[in-house]
N, CA, C and O of each residue as an XYZ file, in Angstrom:
688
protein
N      -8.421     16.527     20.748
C      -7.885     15.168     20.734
C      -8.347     14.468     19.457
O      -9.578     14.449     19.453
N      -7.858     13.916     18.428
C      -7.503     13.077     17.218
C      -8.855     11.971     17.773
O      -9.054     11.380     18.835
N      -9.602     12.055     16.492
C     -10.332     10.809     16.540
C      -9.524      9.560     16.208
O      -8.404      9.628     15.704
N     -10.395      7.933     16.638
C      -9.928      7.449     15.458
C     -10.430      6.854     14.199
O      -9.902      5.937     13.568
N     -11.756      7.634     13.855
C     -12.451      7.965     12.729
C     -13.237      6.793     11.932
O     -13.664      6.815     10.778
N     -13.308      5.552     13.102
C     -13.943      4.251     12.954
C     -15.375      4.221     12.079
O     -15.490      3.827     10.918
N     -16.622      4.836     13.103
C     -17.226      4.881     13.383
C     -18.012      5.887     12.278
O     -17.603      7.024     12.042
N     -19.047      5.374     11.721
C     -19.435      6.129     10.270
C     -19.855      7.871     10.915
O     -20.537      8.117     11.909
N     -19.382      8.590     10.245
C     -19.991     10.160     10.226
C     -20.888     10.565      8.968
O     -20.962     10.087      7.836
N     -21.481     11.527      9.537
C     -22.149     12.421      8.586
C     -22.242     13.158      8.112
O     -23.087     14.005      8.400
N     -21.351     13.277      7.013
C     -20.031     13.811      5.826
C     -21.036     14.763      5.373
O     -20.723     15.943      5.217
N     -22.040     14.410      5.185
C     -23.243     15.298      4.045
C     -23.009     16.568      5.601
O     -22.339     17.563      5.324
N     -23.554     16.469      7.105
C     -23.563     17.490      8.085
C     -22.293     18.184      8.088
O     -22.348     19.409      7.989
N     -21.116     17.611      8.185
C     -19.608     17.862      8.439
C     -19.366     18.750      7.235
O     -18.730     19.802      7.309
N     -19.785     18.380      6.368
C     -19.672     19.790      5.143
C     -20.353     21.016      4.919
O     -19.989     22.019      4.304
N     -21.310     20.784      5.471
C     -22.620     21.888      5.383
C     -21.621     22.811      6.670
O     -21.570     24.034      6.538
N     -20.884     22.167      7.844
C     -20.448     22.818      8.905
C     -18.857     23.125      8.368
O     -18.256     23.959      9.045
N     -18.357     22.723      7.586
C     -17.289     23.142      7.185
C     -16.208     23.041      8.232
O     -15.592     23.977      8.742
N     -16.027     21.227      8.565
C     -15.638     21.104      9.838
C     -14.340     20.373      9.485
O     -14.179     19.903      8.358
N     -13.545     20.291     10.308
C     -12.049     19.534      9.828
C     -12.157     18.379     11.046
O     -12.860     18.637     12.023
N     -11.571     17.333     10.977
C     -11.734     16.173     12.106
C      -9.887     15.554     11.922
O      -9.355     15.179     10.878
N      -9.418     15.612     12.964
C      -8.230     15.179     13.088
C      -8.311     13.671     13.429
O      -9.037     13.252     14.330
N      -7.366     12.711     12.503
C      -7.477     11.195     13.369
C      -6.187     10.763     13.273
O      -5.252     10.987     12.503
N      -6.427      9.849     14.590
C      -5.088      8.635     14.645
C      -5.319      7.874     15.043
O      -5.689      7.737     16.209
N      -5.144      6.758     13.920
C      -5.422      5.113     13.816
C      -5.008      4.543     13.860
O      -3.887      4.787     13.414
N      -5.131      3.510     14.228
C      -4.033      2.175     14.707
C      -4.044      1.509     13.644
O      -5.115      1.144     13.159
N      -2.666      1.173     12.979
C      -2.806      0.696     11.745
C      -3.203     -0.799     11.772
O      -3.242     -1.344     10.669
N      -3.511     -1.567     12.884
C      -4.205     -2.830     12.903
C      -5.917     -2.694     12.416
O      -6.626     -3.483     11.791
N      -6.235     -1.213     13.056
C      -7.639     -1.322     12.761
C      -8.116     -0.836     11.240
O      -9.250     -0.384     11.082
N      -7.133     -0.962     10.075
C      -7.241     -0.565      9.443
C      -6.722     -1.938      8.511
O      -5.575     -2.035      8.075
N      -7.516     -2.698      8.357
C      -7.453     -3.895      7.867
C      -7.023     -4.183      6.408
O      -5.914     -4.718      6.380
N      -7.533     -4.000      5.277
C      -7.120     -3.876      4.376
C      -5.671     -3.067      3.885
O      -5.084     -3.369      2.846
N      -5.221     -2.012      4.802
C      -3.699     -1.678      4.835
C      -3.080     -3.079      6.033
O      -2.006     -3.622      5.777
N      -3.460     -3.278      6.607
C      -2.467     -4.132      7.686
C      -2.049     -5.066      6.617
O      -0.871     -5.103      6.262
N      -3.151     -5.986      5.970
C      -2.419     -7.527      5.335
C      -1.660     -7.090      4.552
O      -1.181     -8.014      3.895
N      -1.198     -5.922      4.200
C      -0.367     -5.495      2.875
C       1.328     -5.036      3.761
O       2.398     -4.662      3.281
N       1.029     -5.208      4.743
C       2.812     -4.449      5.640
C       2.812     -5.684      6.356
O       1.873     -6.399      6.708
N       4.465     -5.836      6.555
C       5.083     -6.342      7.351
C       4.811     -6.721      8.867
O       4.886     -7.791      9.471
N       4.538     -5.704      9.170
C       3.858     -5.223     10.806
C       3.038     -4.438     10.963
O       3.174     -3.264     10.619
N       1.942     -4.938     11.552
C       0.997     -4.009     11.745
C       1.349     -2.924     13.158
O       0.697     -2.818     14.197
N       2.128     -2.478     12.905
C       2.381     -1.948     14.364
C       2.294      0.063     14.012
O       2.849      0.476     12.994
N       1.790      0.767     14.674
C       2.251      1.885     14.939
C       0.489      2.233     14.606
O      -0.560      1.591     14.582
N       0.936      3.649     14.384
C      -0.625      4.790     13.955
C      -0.317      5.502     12.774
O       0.781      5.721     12.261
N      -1.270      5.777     12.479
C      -1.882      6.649     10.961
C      -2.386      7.940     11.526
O      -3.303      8.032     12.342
N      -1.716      8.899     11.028
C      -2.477      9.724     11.218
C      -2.518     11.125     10.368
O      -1.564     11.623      9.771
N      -3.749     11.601     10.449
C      -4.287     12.670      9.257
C      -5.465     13.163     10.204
O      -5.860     13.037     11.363
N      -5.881     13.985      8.671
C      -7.005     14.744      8.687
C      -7.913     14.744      7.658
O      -7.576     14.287      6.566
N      -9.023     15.191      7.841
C     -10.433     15.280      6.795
C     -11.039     16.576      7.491
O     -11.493     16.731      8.625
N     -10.853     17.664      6.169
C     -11.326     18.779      6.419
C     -12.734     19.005      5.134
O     -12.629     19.342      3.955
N     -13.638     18.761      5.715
C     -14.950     18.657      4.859
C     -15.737     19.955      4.595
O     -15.750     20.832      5.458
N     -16.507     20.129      3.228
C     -16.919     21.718      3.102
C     -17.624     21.592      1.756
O     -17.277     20.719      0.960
N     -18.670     22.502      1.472
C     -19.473     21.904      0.364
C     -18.684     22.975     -0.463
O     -18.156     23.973      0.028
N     -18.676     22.519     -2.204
C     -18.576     22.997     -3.384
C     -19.245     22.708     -4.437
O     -19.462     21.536     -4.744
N     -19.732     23.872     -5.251
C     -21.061     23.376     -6.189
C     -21.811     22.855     -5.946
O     -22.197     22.083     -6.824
N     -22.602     22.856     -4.598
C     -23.484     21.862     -3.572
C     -22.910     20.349     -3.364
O     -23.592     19.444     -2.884
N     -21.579     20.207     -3.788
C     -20.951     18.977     -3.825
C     -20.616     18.674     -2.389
O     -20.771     19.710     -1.742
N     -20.124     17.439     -1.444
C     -19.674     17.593     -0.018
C     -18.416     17.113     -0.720
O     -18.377     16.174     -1.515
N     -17.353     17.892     -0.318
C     -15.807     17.523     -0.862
C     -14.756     17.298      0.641
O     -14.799     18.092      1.581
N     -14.253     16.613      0.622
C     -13.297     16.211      1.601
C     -11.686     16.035      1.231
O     -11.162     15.167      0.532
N     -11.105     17.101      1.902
C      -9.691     17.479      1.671
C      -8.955     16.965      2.770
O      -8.834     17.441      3.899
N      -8.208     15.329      2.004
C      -7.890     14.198      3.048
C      -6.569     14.451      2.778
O      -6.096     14.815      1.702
N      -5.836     14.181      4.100
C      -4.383     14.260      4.410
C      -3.652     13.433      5.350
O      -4.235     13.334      6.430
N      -2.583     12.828      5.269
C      -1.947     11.350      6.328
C      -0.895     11.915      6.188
O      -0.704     12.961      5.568
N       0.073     11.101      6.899
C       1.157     10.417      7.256
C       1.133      9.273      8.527
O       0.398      9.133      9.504
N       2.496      8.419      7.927
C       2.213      7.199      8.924
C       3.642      7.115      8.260
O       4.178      7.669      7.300
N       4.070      6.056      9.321
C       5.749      5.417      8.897
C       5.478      3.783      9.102
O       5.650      3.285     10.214
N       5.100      3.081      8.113
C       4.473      2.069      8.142
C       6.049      0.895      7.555
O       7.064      1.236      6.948
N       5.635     -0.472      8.059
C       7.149     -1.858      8.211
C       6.612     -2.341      6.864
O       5.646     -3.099      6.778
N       7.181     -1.936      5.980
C       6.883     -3.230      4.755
C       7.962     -4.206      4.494
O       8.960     -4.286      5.211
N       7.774     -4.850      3.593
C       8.878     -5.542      3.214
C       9.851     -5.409      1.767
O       9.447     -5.501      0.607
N      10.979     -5.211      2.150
C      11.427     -5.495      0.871
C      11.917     -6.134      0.060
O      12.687     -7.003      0.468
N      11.676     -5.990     -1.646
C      11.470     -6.336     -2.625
C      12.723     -7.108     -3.122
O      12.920     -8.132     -3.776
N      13.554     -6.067     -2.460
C      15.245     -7.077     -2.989
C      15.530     -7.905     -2.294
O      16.018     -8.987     -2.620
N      15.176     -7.392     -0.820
C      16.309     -8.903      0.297
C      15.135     -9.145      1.192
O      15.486     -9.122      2.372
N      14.035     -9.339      1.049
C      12.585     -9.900      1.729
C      13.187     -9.787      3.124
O      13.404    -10.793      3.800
N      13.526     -8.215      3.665
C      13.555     -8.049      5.307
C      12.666     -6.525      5.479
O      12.673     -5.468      4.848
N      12.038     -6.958      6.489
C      11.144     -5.677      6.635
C      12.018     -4.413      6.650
O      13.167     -4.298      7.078
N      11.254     -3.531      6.114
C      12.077     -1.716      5.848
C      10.924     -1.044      6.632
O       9.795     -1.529      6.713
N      11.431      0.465      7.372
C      10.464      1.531      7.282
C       9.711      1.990      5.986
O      10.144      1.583      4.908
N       8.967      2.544      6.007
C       8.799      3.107      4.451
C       7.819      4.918      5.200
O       6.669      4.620      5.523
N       7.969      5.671      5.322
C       7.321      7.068      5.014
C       6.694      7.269      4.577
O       7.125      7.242      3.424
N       5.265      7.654      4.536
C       4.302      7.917      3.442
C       3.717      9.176      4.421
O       3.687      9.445      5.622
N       3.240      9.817      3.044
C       2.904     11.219      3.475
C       2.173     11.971      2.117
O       2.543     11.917      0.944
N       1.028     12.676      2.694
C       0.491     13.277      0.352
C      -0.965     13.060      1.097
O      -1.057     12.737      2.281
N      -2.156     13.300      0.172
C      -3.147     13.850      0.292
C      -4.211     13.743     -0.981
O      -3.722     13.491     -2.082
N      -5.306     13.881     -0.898
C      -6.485     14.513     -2.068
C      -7.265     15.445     -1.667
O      -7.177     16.178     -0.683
N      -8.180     15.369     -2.632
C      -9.570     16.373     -2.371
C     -10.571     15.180     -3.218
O     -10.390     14.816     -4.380
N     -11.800     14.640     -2.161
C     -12.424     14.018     -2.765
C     -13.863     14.141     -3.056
O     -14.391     14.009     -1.952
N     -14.356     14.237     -3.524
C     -16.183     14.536     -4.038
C     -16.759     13.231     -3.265
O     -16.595     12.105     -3.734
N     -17.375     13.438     -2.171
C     -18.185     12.110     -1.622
C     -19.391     12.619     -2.214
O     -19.799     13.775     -2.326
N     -20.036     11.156     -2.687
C     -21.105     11.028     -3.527
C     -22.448      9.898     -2.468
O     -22.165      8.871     -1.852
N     -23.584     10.428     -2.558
C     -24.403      9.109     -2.048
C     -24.803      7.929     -3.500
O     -25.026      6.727     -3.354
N     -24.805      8.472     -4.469
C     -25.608      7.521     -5.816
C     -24.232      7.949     -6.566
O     -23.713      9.043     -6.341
N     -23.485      6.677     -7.793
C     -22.925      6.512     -8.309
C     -23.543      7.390     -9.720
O     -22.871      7.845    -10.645
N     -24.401      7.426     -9.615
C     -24.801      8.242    -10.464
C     -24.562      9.569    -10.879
O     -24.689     10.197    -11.930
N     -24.104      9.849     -9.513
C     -23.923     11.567     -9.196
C     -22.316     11.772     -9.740
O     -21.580     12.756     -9.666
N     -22.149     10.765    -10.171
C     -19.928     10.841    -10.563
C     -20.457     11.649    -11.760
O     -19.925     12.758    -11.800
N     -21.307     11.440    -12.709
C     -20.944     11.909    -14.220
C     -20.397     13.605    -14.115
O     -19.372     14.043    -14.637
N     -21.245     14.268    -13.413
C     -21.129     15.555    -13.354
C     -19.665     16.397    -12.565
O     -19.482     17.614    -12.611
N     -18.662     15.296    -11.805
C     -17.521     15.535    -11.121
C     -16.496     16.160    -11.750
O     -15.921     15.220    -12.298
N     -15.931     17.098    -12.007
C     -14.598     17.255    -12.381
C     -13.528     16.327    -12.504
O     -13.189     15.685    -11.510
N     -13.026     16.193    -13.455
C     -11.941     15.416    -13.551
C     -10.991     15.504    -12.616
O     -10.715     14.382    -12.193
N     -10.320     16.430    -12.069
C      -9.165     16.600    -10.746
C      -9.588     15.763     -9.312
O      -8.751     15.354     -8.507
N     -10.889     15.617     -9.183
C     -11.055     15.106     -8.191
C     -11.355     13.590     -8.553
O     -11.833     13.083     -9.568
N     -10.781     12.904     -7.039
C     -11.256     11.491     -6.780
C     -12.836     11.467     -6.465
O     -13.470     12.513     -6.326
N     -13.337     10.378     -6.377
C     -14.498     10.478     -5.692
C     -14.593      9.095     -5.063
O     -13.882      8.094     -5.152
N     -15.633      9.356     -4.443
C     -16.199      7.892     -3.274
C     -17.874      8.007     -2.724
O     -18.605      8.924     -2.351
N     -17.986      6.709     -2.887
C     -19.231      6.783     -2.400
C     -19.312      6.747     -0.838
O     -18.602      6.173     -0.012
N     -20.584      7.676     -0.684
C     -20.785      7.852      0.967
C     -22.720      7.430      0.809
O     -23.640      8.106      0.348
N     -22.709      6.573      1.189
C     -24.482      6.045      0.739
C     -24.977      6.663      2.289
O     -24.710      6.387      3.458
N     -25.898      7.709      1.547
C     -26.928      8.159      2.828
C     -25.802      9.659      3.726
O     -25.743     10.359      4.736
N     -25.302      9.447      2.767
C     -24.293     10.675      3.337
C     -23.405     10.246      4.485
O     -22.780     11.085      5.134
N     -23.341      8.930      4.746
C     -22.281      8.477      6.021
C     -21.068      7.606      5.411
O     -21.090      7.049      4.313
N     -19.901      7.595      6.426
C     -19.109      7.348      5.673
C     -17.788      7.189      7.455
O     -17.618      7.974      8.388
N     -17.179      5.829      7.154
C     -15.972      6.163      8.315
C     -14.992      7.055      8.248
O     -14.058      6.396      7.792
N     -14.557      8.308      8.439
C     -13.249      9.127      7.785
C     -12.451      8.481      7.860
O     -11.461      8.990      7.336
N     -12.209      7.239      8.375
C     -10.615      6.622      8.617
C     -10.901      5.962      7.975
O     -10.477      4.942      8.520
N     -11.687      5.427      6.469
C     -11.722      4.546      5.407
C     -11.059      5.751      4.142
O     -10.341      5.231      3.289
N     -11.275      7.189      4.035
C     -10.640      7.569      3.153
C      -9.452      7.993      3.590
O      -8.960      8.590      2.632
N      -8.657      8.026      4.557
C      -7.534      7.841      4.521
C      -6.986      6.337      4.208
O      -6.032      6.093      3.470
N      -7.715      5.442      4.858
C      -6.679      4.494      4.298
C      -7.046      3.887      3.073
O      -6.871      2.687      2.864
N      -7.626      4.789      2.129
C      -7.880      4.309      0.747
C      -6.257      4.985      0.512
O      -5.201      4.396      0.283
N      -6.558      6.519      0.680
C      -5.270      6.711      0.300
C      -4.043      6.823      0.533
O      -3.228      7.453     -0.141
N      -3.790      6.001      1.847
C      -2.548      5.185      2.110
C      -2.411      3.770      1.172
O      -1.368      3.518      0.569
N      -3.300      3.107      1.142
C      -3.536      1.746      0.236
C      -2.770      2.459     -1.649
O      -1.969      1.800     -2.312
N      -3.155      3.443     -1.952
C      -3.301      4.321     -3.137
C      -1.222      4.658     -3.525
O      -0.395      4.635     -4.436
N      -1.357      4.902     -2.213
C      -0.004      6.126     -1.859
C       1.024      4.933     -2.053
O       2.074      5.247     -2.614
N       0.791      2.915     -1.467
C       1.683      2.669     -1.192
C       2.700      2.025     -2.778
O       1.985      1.674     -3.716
N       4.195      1.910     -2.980
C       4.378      1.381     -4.020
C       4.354     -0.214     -3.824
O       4.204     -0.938     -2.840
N       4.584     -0.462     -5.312
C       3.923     -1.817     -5.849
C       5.006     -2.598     -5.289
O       4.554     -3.625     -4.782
N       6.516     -2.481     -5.167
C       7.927     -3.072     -4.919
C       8.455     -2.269     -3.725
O       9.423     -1.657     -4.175
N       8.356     -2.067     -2.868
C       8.934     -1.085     -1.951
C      10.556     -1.861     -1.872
O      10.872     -3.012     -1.572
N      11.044     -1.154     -2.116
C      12.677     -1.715     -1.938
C      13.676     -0.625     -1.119
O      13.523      0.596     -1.167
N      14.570     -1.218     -0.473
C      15.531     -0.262      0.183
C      16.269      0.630     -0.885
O      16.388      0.231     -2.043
N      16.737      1.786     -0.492
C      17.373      2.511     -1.055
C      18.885      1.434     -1.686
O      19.068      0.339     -1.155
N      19.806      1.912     -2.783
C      20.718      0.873     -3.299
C      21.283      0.987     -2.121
O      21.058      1.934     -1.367
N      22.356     -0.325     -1.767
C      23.435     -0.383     -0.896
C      23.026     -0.590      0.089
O      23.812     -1.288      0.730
N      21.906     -0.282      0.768
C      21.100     -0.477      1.894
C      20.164     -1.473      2.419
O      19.456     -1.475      3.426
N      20.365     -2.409      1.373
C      19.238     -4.207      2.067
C      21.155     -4.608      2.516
O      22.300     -4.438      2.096
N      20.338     -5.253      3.701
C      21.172     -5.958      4.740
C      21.678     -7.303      3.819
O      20.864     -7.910      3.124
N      23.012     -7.671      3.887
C      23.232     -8.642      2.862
C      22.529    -10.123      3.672
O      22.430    -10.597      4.804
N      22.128    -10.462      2.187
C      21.299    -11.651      2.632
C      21.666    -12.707      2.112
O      21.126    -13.726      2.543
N      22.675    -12.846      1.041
C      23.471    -13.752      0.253
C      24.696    -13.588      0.467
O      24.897    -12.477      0.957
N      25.792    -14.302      0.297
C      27.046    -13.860      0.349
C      27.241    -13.450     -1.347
O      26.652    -13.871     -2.343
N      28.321    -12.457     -1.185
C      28.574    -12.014     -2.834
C      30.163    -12.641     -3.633
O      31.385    -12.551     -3.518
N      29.162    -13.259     -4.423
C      30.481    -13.847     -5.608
C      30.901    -13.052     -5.759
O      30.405    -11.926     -5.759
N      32.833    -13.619     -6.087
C      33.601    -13.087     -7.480
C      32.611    -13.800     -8.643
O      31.558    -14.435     -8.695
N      33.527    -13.333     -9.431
C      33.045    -13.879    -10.959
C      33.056    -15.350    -11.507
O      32.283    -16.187    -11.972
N      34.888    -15.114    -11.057
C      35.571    -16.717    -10.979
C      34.860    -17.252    -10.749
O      34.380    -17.895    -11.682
N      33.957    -17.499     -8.796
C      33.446    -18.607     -8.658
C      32.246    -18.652     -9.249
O      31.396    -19.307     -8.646
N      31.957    -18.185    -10.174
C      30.595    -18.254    -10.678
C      30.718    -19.140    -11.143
O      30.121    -20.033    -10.541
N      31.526    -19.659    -12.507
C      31.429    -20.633    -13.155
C      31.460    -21.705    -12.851
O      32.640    -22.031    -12.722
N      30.661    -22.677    -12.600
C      29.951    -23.841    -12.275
C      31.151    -24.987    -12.697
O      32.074    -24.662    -13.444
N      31.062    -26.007    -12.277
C      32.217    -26.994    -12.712
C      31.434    -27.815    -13.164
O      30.356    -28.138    -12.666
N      32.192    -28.443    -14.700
C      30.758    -29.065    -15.656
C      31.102    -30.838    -15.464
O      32.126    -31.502    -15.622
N      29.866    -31.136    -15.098
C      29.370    -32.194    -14.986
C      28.738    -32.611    -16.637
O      28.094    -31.911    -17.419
N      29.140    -33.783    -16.739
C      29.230    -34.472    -17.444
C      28.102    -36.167    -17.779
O      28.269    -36.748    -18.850
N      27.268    -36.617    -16.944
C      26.799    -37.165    -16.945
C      26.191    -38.568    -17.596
O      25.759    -39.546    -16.987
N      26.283    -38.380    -18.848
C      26.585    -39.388    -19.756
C      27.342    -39.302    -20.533
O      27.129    -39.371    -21.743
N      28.766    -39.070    -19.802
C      30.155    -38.749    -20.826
C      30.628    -40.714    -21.273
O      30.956    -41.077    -22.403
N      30.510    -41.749    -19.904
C      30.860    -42.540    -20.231
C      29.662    -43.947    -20.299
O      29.787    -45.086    -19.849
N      28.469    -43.281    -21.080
C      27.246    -44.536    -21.308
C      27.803    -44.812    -22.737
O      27.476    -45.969    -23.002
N      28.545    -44.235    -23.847
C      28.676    -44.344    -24.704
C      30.047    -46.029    -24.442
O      30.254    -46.810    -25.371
N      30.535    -46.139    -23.441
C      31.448    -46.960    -23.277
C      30.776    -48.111    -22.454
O      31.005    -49.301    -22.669
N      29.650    -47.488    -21.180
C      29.064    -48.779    -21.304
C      28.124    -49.573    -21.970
O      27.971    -50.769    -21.725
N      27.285    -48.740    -23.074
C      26.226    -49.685    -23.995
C      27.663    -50.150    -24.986
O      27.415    -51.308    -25.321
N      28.281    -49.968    -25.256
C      29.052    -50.597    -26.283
C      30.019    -52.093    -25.406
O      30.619    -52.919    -26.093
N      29.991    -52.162    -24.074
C      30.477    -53.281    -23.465
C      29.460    -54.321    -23.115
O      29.657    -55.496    -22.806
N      28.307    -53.648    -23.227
C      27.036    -54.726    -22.982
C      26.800    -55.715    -24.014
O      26.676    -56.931    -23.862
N      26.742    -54.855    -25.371
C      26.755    -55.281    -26.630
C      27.671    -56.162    -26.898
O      27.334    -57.116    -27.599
N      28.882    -56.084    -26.477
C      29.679    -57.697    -26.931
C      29.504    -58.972    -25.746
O      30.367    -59.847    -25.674
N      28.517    -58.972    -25.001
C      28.157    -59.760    -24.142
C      26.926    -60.575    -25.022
O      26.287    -61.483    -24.492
């Protein structure tokens, strides 16, 4: 049964055991993704399969979730799909990054603990785009659509006739 990966673990043990932990999260409890969607409604869910390399503890994180955002063209909530993965170097001292490979992400895990359901939703937060917009043709019309014709505005004129009344004041 799927954790839901709240609750700090001990990433430094979970690697030494070369253990995989399945979760599914409620995307409310996952705060920093909620204020960013439409609705906080549904679950997240992935995995963190942890295992040491180069005495490193590395965590090979994986999601999907079908999360309500909003979109960018006609501001009405959309599904959006997200789905993708890393491999990340958990670190206890920031110090310990210099020596990381470039391919990998990293994160700090201070004391070797760490919630697994914070690096997934780093990289749901990571995964999501900046404009999420409906596919073309597909936002629900939210304006009615001009011809061309009526585009052009009918011109107002505004001080077409001050030039006729300062010149009637003046012979007063």
């Amino acid at each position: 049964m799927p954790e839901d990966g709240l609750v700090e673990s001990n990433v430094a043990v979970l690697a030494d055991e070369g253990r995989q932990v399945e979760l599914a999260v409620p995307v409310t409890r996952l705060t920093r993704l909620a204020e960013m969607l439409a609705s906080s409604d549904g679950t997240v869910t992935g995995s963190v399969a942890l295992a040491r390399e180069e005495g490193r503890a590395v965590a090979d994180v994986r999601f999907a979730a079908t999360l309500t955002v909003t979109c960018q063209r006609c501001l009405a909530p959309m599904p959006l799909e997200l789905a993708g993965g890393s491999r990340v170097v958990l670190l206890e001292r920031e110090e310990d990054a210099a020596g990381v490979p470039q391919e990998f992400e990293t994160t700090l895990a201070p004391n070797g603990r760490l919630p697994l359901a914070g690096l997934i939703e780093e990289e749901l937060l990571l995964a999501l785009p900046a404009a999420p917009r409906h596919a073309a043709g597909q936002c629900p019309a939210a304006w009615p659509v001009m011809r061309e014709e009526d585009a052009a505005p009918e011109v107002q004129r505004p001080f077409a006739q001050l030039g006729e009344l300062l010149a009637g004041r003046s012979k007063h």
